[in-house]
KELUM-499615 format. One record per residue (C-alpha): residue in three letters; x negated, y, z. Coordinates in Angstrom, 1 decimal, decimal comma. Example, Ala and Ser with C-alpha at 12.3 -4.5 7.8 and 13.67 -1.06 7.14 Angstrom:
# KELUM-499615
Ala -12,3 -4,5 7,8
Ser -13,7 -1,1 7,1
***
This chain:
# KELUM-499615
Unk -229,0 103,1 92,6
Unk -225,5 104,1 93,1
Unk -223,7 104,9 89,7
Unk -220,4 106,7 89,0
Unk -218,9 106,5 85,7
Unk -216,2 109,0 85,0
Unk -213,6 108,8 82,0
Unk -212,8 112,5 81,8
Unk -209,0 113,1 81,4
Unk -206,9 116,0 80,7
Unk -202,7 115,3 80,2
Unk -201,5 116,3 77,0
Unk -197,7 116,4 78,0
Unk -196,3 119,4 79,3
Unk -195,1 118,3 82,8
Unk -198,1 115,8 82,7
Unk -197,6 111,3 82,3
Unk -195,9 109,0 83,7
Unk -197,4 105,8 82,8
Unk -201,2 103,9 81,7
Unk -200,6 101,2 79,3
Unk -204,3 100,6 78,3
Unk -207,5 101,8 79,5
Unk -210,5 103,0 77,0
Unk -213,1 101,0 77,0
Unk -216,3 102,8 77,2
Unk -216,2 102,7 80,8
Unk -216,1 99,3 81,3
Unk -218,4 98,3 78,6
Unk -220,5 100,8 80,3
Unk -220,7 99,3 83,6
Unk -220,8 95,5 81,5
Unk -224,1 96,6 80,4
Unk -225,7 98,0 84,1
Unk -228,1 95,9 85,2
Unk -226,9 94,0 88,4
Unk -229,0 95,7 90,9
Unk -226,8 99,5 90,2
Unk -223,6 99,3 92,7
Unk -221,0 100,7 90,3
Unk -217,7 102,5 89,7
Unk -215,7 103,3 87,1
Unk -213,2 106,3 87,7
Unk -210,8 107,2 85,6
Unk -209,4 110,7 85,6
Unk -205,9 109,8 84,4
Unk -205,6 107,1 86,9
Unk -207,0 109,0 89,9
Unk -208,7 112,1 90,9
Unk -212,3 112,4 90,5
Unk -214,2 113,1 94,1
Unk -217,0 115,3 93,9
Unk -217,8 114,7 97,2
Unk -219,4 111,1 96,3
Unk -222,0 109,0 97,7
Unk -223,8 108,3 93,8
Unk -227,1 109,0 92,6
Unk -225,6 109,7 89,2
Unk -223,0 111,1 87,9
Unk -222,3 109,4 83,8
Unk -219,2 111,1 82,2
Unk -218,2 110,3 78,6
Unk -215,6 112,0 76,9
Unk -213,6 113,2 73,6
Unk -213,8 116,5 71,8
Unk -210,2 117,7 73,8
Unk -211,6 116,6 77,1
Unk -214,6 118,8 76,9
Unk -214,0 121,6 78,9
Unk -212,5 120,0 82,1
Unk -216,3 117,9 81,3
Unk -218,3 120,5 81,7
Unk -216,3 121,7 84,2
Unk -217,1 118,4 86,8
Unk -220,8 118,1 85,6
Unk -221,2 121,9 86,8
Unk -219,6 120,8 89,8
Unk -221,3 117,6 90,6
Unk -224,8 119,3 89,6
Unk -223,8 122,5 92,3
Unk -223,3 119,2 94,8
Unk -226,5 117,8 93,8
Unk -226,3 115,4 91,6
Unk -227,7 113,8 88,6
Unk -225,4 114,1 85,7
Unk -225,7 112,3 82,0
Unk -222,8 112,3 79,4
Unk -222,0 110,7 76,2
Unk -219,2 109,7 73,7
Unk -218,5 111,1 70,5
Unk -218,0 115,1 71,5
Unk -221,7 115,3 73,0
Unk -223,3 113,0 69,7
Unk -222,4 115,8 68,0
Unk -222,5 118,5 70,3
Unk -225,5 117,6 72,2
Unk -227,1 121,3 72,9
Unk -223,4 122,1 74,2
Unk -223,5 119,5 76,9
Unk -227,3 119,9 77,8
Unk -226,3 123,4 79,1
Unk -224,1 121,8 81,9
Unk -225,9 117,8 82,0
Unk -228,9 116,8 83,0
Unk -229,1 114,4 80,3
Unk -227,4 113,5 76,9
Unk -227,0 110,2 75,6
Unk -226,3 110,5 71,5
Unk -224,9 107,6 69,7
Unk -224,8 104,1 70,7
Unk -225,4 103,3 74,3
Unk -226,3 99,7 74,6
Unk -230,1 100,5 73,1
Unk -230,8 103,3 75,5
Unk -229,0 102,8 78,5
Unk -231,1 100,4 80,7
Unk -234,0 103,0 79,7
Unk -231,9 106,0 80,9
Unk -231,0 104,2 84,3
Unk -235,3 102,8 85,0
Unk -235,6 106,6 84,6
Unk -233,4 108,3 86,3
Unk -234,5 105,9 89,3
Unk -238,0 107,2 88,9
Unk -236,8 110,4 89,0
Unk -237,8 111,1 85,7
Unk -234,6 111,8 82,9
Unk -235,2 112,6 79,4
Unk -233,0 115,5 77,8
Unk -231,9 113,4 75,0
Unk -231,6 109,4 74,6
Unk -231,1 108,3 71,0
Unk -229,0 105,5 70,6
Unk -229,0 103,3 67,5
Unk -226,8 100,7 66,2
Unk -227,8 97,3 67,3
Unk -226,5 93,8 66,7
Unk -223,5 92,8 69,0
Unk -224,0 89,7 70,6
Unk -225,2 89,7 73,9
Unk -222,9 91,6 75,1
Unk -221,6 91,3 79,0
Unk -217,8 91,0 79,5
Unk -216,6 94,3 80,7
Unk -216,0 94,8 84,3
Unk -212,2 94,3 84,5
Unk -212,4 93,6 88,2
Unk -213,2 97,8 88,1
Unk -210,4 98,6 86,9
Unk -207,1 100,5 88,1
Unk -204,7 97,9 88,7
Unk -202,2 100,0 87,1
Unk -203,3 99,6 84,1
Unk -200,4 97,6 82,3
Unk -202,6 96,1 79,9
Unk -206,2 96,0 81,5
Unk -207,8 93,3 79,4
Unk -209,3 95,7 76,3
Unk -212,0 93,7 74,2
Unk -214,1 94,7 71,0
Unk -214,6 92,3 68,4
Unk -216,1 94,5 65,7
Unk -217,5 97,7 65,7
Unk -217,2 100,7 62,6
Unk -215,3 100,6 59,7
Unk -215,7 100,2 56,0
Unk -213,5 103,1 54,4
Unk -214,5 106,6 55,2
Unk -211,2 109,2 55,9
Unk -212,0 112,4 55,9
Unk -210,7 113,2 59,5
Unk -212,5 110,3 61,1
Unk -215,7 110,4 62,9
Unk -216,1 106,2 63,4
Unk -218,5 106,3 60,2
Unk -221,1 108,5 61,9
Unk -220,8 107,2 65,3
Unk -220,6 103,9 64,7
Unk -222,1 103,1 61,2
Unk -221,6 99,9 58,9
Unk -219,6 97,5 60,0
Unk -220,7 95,0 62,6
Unk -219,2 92,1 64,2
Unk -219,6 89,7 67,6
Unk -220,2 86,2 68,0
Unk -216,5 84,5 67,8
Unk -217,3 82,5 70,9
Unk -218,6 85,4 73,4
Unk -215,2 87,1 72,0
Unk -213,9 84,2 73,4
Unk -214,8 84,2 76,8
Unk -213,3 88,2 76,7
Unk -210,1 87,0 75,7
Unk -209,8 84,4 78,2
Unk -210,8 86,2 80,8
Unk -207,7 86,0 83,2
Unk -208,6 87,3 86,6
Unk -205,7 89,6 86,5
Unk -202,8 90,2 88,6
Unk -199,7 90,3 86,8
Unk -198,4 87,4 84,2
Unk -198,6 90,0 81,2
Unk -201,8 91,2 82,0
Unk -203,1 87,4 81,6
Unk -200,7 86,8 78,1
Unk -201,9 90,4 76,6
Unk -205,2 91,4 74,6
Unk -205,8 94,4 72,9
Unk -208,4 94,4 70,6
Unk -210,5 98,2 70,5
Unk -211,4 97,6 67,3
Unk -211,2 100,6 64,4
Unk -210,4 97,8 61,7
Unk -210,7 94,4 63,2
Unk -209,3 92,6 59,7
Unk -212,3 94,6 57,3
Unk -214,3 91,1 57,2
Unk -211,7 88,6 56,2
Unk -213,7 85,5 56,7
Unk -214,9 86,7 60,2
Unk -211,2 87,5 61,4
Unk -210,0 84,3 59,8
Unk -212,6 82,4 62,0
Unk -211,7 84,2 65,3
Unk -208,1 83,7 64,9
Unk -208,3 80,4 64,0
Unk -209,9 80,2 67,3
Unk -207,7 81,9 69,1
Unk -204,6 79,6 68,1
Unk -205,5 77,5 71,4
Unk -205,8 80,4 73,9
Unk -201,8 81,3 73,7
Unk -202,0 85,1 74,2
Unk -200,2 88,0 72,7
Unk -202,7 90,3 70,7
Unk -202,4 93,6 69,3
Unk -205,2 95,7 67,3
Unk -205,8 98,3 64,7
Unk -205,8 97,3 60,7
Unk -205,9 98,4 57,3
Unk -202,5 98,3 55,5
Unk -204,2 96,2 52,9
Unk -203,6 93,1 55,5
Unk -200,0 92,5 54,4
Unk -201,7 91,1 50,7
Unk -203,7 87,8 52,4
Unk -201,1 85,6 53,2
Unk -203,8 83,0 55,2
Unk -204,6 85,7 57,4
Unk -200,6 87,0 58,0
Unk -200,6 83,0 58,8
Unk -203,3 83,2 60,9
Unk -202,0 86,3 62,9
Unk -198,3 84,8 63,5
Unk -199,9 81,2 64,9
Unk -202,6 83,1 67,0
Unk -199,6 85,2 68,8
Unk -200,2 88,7 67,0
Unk -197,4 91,1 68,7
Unk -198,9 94,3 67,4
Unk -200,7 96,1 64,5
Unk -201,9 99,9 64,6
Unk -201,5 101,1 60,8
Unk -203,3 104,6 59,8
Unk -200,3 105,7 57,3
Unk -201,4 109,4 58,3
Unk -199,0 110,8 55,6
Unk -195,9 110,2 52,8
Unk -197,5 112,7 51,0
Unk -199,7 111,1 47,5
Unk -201,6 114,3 47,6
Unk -202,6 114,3 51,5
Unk -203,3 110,9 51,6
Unk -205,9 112,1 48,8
Unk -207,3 114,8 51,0
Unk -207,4 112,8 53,6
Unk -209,5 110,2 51,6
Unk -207,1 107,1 52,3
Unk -206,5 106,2 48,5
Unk -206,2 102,7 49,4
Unk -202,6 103,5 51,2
Unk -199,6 103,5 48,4
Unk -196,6 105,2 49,2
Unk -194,3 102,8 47,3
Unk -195,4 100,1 49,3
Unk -195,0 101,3 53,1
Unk -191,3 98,9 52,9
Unk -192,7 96,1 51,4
Unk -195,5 96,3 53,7
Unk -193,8 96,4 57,2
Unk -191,1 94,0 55,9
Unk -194,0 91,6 55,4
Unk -195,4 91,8 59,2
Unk -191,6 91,8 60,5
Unk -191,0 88,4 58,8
Unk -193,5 87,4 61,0
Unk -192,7 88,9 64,5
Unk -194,8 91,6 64,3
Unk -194,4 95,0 66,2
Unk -195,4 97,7 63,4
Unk -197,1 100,6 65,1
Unk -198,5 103,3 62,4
Unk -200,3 107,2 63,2
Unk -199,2 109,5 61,2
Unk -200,9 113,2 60,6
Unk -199,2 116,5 60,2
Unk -200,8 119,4 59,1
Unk -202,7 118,5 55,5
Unk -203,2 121,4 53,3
Unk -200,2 120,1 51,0
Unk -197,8 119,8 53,8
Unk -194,8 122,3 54,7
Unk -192,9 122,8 57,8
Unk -190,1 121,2 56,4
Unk -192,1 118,1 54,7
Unk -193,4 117,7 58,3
Unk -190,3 117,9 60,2
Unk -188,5 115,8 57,6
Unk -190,6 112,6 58,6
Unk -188,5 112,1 61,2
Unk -185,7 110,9 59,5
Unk -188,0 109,0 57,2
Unk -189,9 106,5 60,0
Unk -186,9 104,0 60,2
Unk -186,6 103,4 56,9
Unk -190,0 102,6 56,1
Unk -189,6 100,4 59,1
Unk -191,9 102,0 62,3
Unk -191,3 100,0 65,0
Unk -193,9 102,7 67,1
Unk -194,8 106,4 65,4
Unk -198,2 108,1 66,9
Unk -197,6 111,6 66,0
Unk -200,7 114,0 65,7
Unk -202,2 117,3 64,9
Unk -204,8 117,2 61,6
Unk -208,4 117,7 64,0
Unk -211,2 118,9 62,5
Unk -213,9 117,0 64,8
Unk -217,2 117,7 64,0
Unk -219,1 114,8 62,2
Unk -216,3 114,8 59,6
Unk -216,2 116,1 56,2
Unk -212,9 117,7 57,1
Unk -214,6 119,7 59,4
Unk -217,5 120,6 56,9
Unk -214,8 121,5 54,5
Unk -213,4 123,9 57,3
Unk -216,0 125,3 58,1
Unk -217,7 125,8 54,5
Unk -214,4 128,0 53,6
Unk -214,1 129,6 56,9
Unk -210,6 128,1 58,5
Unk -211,7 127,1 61,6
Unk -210,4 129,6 64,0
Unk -212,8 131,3 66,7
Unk -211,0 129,5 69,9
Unk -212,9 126,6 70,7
Unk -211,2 125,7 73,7
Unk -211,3 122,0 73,7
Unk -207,7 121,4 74,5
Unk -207,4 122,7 71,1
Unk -208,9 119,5 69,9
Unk -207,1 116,8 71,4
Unk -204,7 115,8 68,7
Unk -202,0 117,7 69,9
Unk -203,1 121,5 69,2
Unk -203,8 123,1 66,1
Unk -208,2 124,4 65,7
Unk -207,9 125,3 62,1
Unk -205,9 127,7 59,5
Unk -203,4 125,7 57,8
Unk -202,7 126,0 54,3
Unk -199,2 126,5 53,5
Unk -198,0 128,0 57,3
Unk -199,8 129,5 60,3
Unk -201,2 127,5 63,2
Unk -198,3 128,5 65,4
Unk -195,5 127,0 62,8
Unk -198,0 124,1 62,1
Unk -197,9 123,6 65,9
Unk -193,9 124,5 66,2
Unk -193,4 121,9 63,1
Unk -195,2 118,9 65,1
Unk -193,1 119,8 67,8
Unk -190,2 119,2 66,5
Unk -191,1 116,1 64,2
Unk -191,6 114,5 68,0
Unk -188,6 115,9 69,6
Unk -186,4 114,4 66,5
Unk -188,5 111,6 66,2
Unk -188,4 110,4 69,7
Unk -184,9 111,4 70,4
Unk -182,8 109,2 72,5
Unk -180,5 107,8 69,5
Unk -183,9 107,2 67,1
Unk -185,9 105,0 70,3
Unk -182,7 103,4 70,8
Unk -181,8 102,4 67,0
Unk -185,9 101,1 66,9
Unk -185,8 99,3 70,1
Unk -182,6 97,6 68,4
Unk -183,8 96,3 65,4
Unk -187,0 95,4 67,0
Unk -185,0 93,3 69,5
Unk -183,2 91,8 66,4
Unk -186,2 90,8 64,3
Unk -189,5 91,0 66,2
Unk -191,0 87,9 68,2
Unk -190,2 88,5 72,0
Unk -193,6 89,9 73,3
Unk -193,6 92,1 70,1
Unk -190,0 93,4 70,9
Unk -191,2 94,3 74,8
Unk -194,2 96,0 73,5
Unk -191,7 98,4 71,1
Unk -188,8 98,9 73,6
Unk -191,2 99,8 76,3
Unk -193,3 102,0 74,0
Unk -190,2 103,5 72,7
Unk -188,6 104,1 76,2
Unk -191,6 105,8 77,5
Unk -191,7 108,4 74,9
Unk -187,5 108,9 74,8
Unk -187,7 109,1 78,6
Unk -190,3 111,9 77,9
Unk -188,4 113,5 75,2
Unk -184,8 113,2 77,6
Unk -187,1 115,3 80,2
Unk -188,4 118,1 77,9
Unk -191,8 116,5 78,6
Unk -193,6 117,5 74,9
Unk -196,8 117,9 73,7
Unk -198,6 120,7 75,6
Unk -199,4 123,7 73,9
Unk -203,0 124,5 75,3
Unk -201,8 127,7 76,7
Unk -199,4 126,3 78,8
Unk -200,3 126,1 82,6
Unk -201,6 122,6 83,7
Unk -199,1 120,5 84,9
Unk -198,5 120,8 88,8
Unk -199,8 117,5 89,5
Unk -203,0 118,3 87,6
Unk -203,6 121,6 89,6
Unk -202,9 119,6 92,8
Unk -205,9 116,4 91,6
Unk -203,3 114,1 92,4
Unk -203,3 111,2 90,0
Unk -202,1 111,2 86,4
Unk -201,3 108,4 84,0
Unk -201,2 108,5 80,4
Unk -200,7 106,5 76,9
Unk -203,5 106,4 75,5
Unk -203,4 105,3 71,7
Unk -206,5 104,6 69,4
***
């Protein structure tokens, strides 16, 4: 059986991308786990246009909440051309009815349990509406099929040591989707990492690790660092700011060629960060706690979230002047979401402030799907706007790329200059954060391909 998996894409900029750095890995993972006999391909939508006109016997597209529409949109269209069409990924787990109006077949939850089944019946012509997936154990696991990738990818090899994570913020749906906190066998993660059938010399020297919290089991990280002291690569993942406290495993991280960690600071506001359920971050220790990973080389990247019931225009807008000083190498910049699955989005919904538009683009981070508290949704909108004009201006990249050059290991000071000149070179061009009522970008409306950052 011949098997297309789509990664549904829609851009988020206003004139559209201009470049991939890292590919998601569900699609890979996806094919990993095919049985050998399915011919596979893996398409993704930001790399290259998605043919409806295929040769495949199915049609598998996963996708987030903001992708949803454009989705449905290709499943009606590959079902009107005949095909078979099944879909995953966290928007249909919790919107499974939704997608079953436009799929053939759901997949809710965890793949890796149900997939094989879905595939031996779809070849017998005999899909199920709805395949349950439940958490399993992780080892086993087939290498993703990196030779299926785009080669422009600039950093292909993605890999997943652990899966879930142990705190529970309110705007997150990890805990539902992927719950309690599992990890792989240190040795198949192994093999992932030294995987080096790539083309270019960074794509062999960098690993990023998909994880949502790849430090939560100390002893477990400890033991796959440790092992990875040998294999000479340049690694970047996701953590808790709680890291900077265990000195082994800062040791650990520096001698195992850590250029990158992905902090979840969400907010310098005490009473959002309660909201938001992240009492373990402490304001008064944001300095401390990026000096710590500089001594060691290490490119700080941290997301933070505007739009908390306690925020204001101004408090929002005036964290641009504020990320240097706490020492972000890399902001993330994004709208408060209320994804279903979340107890934000209970909370929303149980006091009525989700607003009647359910267009998915206004769910993709970059849109505002909710009333806010303290301003309307088109000053919370205006505010984030602004925040990532000032933020990513030419002068602030430039004065972050600096000091990153001054004090960062080398592959850790390329990953910031480069992240920072692809957003400054956005910013220099006017190309913001679309508004979901803006027009597509041209070269969306013409299918030709589209590249993308894609953070966590």
């Amino acid at each position: 059986m011949k098997i297309d998996i789509v990664v549904v894409y829609v851009p988020r900029y206003l004139h559209g991308d201009e470049a991939h750095f890292v590919p998601p890995l569900t699609g890979i993972h996806l094919a990993g786990i095919t049985p050998r006999r399915h011919e596979v391909r893996v398409v993704h939508q930001q790399i290259e246009p998605v043919a409806i006109e295929t040769d495949a016997d199915l049609v598998a597209l996963t996708f987030f909440s903001g992708f949803a529409d454009e989705a449905y949109r290709l499943a009606d269209r590959f079902r009107a051309a005949g095909k078979k069409v099944v879909a995953g990924g966290p928007h249909v787990t919790f919107w499974a009815e939704e997608a079953l109006r436009h799929c053939d077949a759901v997949v809710v939850g965890e793949a890796e349990t149900v997939w094989p089944d879905l595939l031996d019946d779809a070849e017998r012509g005999a899909l199920a509406k709805r395949y349950r997936g439940r958490p399993a154990p992780l080892d086993a696991i087939p290498r993703p099929r990196y030779d299926l990738l785009h080669e422009q990818f600039f950093v292909p090899r993605v890999v997943q040591a652990t899966r879930g994570c142990p705190f529970t913020c309110s705007f997150c749906t990890v805990p539902s989707i992927n719950p309690g906190f599992r990890v792989r066998p240190v040795h198949e993660v192994l093999r992932d990492v030294n995987c080096d059938d790539f083309s270019h010399w960074w794509q062999r020297k960098i690993v990023w690790f998909w994880d949502d919290n790849l430090t939560a089991d100390r002893r477990y990280v400890k033991a796959l660092l440790q092992a990875m002291i040998g294999a000479k690569k340049w690694w970047l993942t996701q953590a808790s700011l709680d890291i900077v406290r265990d000195q082994e495993l800062l040791d650990l991280m520096e001698q195992s060629g850590c250029i990158g960690i992905f902090l979840g600071i969400e907010s310098l506001n005490i009473d959002s960060l309660a909201e938001a359920n992240k009492r373990q971050n402490k304001i008064d220790r944001y300095v401390a706690a990026t000096r710590r990973l500089h001594e060691r080389g290490i490119c700080v990247m941290a997301g933070f979230i505007a739009g908390f019931d306690h925020d204001t225009p101004e408090s929002i807008v005036a964290m641009a002047d504020q990320l240097y000083e706490i020492g972000i190498d890399v902001p993330f910049l994004s709208i408060l979401t209320p994804y279903r699955g979340t107890p934000l989005y209970e909370r929303m919904a149980a006091g009525g402030r989700l607003l009647a538009d359910r267009r998915s683009e206004l769910y993709n981070g970059y849109n505002v799907a909710f009333q806010p508290q303290q301003m309307s949704a088109g000053e919370l909108r205006a505010a984030h706007r602004e925040l990532w004009r000032r933020a990513f201006s030419p002068a602030a990249a430039a004065r972050r790329t600096a000091r990153a050059a001054r004090t960062l290991r080398p592959g850790a000071a390329m990953m910031a200059a480069t992240m920072n000149a692809f957003y400054g070179w956005k910013r220099l061009l006017g190309n913001v954060p679309k508004d979901a009522s803006d027009p597509a970008p041209q070269s969306e409306a013409a299918g030709l391909p589209l590249l993308s950052f894609n953070p966590r």
